[in-house]
N, C-alpha and C positions, 0 to 999 in steps of 0.2 A: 493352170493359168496359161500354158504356153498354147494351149487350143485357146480361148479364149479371144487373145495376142493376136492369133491368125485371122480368125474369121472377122476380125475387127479391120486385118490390114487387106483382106481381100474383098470385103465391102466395100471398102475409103473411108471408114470408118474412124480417121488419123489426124493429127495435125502433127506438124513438125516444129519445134522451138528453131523461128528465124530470126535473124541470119546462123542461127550457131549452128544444125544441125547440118546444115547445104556448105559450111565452109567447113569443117571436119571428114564429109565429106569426100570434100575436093583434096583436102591437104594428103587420104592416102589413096588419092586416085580410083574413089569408088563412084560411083552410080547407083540411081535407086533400084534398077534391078538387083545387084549385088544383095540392098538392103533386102528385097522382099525373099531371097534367097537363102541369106541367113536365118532369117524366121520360121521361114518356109523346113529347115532342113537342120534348125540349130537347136538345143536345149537351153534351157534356163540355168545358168551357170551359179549366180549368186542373185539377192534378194536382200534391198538396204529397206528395212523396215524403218528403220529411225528420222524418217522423212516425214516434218508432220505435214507435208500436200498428199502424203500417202506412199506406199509400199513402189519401190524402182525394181525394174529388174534388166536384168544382165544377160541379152541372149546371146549365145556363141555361137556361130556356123560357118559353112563355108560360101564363100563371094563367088562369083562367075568365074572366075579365075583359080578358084581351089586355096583362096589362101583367108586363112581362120581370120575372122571378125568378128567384134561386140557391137550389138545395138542395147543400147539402154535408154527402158521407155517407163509407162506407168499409165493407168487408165486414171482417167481425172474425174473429176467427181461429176460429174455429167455425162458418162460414159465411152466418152472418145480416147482414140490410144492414144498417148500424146510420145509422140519419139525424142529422144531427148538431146542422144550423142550420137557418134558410132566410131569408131578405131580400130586399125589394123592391127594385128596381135602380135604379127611377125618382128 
């Protein structure tokens, strides 16, 4: 899935849940590069199946900066990735 995730986010392949996803964000000082970074170089941590819009998953990596983050997203039933969160872990 986590290849999947990628080629979706380096197509544009994305939407983002706004405003939530741009003020989380901000709140720990990331930028979407960080996000594509993570993806780019993170694993799929956990997987909440129990969502009936469909399967979320948890990716963990490291941001521009070296310091561990989650993006949690989910492909929508139309095929777009849809990003959902993201949070600094530290």
């Amino acid at each position: 899935m986590i290849d999947s995730i990628r080629k979706k986010l380096v197509a544009g392949d994305y939407e983002m849940t706004i405003p939530h996803f741009i003020e989380e964000m901000a709140e720990d000082n990331l930028v979407f590069a960080d996000i594509e970074m993570a993806i780019s170089n993170g694993k799929v941590r956990r997987r909440f199946r129990r969502d009936p819009r469909g399967t979320r998953y948890e990716i963990v990596g490291p941001s521009g900066d070296g310091r561990p983050i989650a993006v949690v997203c989910r492909i929508k039933s139309t095929g777009k990735l849809l990003l959902i969160t993201t949070y600094a872990l530290d």
